[in-house]
Structures are given as C-alpha cells and as structure tokens.
N, CA, C and O of each residue as an XYZ file, in Angstrom:
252
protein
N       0.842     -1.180      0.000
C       0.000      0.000      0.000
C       0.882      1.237      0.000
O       1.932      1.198      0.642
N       0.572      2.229     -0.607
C       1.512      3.800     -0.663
C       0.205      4.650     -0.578
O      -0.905      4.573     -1.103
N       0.965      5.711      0.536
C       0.067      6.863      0.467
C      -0.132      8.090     -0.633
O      -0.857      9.071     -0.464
N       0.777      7.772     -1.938
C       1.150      8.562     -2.772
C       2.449      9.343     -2.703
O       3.319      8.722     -2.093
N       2.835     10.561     -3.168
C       3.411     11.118     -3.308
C       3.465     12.344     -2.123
O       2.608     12.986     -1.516
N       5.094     12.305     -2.136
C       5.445     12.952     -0.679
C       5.650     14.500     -0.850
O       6.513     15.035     -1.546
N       4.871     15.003     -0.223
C       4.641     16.487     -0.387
C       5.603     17.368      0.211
O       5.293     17.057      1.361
N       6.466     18.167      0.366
C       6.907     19.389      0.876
C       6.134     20.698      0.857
O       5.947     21.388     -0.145
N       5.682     20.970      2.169
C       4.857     22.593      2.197
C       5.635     23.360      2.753
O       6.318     22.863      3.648
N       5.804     24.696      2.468
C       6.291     25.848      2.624
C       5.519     27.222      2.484
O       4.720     27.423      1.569
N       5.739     27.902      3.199
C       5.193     29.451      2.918
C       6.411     30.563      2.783
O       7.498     30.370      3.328
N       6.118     31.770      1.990
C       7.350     32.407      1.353
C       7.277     33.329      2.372
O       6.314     34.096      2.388
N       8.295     33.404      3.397
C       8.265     35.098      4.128
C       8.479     36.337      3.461
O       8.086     37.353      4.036
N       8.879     36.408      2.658
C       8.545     37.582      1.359
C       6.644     38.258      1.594
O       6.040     39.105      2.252
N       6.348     37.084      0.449
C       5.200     37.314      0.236
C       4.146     36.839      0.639
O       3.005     37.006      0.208
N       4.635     36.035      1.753
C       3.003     34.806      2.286
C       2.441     33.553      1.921
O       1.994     32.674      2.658
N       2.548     33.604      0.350
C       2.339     32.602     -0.415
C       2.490     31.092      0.112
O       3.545     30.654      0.570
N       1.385     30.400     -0.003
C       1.460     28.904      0.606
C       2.357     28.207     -1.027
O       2.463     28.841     -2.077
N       2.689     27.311     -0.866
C       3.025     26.406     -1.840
C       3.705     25.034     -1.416
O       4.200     24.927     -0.293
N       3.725     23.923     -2.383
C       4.140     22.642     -2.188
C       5.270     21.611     -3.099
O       4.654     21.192     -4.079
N       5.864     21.391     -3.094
C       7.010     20.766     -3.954
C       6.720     19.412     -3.867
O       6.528     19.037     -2.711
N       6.624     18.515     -4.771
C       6.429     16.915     -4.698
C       8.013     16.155     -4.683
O       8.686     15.920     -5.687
N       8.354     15.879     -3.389
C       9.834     15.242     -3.550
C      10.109     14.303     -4.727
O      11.286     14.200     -5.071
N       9.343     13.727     -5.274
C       9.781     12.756     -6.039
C      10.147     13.626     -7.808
O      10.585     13.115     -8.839
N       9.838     14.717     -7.587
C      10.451     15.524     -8.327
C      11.681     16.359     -8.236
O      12.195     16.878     -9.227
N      12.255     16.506     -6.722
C      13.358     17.314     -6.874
C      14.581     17.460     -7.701
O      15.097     18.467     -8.188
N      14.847     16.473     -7.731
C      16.038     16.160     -9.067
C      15.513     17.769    -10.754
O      16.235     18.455    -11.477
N      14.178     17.657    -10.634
C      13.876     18.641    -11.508
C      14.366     19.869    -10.870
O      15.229     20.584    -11.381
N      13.903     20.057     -9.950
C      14.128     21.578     -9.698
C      15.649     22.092     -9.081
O      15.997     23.238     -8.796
N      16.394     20.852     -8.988
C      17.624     21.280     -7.976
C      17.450     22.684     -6.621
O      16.762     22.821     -5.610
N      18.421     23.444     -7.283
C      18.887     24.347     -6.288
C      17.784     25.419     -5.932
O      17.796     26.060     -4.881
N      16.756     25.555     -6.998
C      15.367     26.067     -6.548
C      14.271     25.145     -5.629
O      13.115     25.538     -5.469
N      14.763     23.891     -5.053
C      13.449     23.145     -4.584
C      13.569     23.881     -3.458
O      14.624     24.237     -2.934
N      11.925     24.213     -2.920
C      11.687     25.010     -2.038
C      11.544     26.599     -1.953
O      11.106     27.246     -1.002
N      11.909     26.962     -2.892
C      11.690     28.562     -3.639
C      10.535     28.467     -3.665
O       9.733     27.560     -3.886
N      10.468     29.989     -3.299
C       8.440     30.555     -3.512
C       8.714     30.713     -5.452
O       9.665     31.038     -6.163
N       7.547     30.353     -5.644
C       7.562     30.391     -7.030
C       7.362     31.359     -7.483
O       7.597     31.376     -8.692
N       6.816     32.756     -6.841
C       5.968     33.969     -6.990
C       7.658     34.924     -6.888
O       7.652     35.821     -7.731
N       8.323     34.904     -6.478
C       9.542     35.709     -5.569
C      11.180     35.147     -5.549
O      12.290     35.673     -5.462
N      10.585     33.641     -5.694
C      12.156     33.143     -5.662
C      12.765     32.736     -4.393
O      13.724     31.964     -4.353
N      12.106     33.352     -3.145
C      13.137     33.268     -1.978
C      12.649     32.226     -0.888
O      11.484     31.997     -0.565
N      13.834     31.635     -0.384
C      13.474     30.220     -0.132
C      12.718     30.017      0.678
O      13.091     30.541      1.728
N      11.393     29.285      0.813
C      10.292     29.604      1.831
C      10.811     28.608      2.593
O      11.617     27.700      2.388
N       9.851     29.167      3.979
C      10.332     28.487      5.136
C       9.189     27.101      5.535
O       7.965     26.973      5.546
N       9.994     26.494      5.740
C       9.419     24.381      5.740
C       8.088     24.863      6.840
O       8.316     25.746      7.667
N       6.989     24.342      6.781
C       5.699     24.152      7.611
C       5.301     22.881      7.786
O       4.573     22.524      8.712
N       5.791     22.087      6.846
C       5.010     20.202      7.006
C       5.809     19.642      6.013
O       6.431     20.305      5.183
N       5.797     18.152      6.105
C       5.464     17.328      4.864
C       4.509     16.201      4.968
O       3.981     16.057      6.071
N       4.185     15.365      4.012
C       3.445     14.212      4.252
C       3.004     14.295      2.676
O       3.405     15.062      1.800
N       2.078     13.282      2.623
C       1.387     12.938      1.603
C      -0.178     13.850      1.623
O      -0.529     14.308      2.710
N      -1.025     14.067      0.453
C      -1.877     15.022      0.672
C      -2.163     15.162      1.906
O      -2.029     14.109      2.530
N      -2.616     16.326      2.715
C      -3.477     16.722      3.915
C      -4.686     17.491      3.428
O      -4.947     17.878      2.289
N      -5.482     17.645      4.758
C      -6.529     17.915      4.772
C      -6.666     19.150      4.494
O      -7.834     19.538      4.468
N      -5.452     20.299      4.162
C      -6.070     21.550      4.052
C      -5.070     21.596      2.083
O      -4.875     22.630      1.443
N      -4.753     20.492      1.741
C      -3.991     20.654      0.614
C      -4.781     21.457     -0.581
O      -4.283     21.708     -1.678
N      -5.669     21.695     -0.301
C      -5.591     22.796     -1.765
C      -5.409     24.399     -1.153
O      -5.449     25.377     -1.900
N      -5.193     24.500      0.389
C      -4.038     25.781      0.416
C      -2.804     26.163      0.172
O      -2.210     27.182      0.523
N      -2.448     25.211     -0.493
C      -0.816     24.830     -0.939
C      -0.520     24.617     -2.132
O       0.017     23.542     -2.403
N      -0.813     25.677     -3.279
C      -0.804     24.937     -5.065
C       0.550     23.995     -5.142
O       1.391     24.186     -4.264
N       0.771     23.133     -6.001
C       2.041     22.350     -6.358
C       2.876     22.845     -7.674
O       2.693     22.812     -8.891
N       3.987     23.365     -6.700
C       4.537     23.993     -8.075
C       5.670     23.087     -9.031
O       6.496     22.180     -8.929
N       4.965     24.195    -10.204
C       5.408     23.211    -11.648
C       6.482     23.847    -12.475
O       6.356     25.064    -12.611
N       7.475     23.306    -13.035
C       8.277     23.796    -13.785
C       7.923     24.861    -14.900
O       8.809     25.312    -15.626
C-alpha cells in the first residue's frame, strides 16, 4: 500500500504565499526546490506528508 506522493509545504516570508514541492520531483528543480515560485526566496518548511486535509491551500509547483 503507498500513500502517494510525498509532499513538501512551505510558505514564502517575502510574500506569504502557501506552496508545495512533490519530492519525487526534486532532481527537476535542484537548487530552486523550495523557492516561492511567486519571488524566488526560499520559503520556510511548515510540514510534509502525503496530501493533507487543508492541501488545496498549498498549489504544487510546476516547472
């Protein structure tokens, strides 16, 4: 059994912005995984896990 895909959440102290990185992608993003996507600057860790219950406050960002 798998719970899916392992989420990284972050919010940007810049700008506020919630967002989420799917680890099984990092290799894509290298030295940006974890960047607010809006700003660039590296947001600060809040959770991980597989979806949660408030996951559509967190878009998943895409290349």
């Amino acid at each position: 059994m798998t719970w899916g895909t392992l989420y990284f959440y972050y919010q940007c102290p810049e700008c506020g912005a919630q967002f989420k990185y799917d680890f099984s992608r990092n290799d894509e993003f290298g030295e940006r995984f974890g960047d607010c996507p809006i700003c660039g600057v590296p947001g600060t860790y809040v959770k991980d896990g597989p979806r949660q219950p408030d996951d559509a406050d967190y878009p998943e960002v895409e290349e």
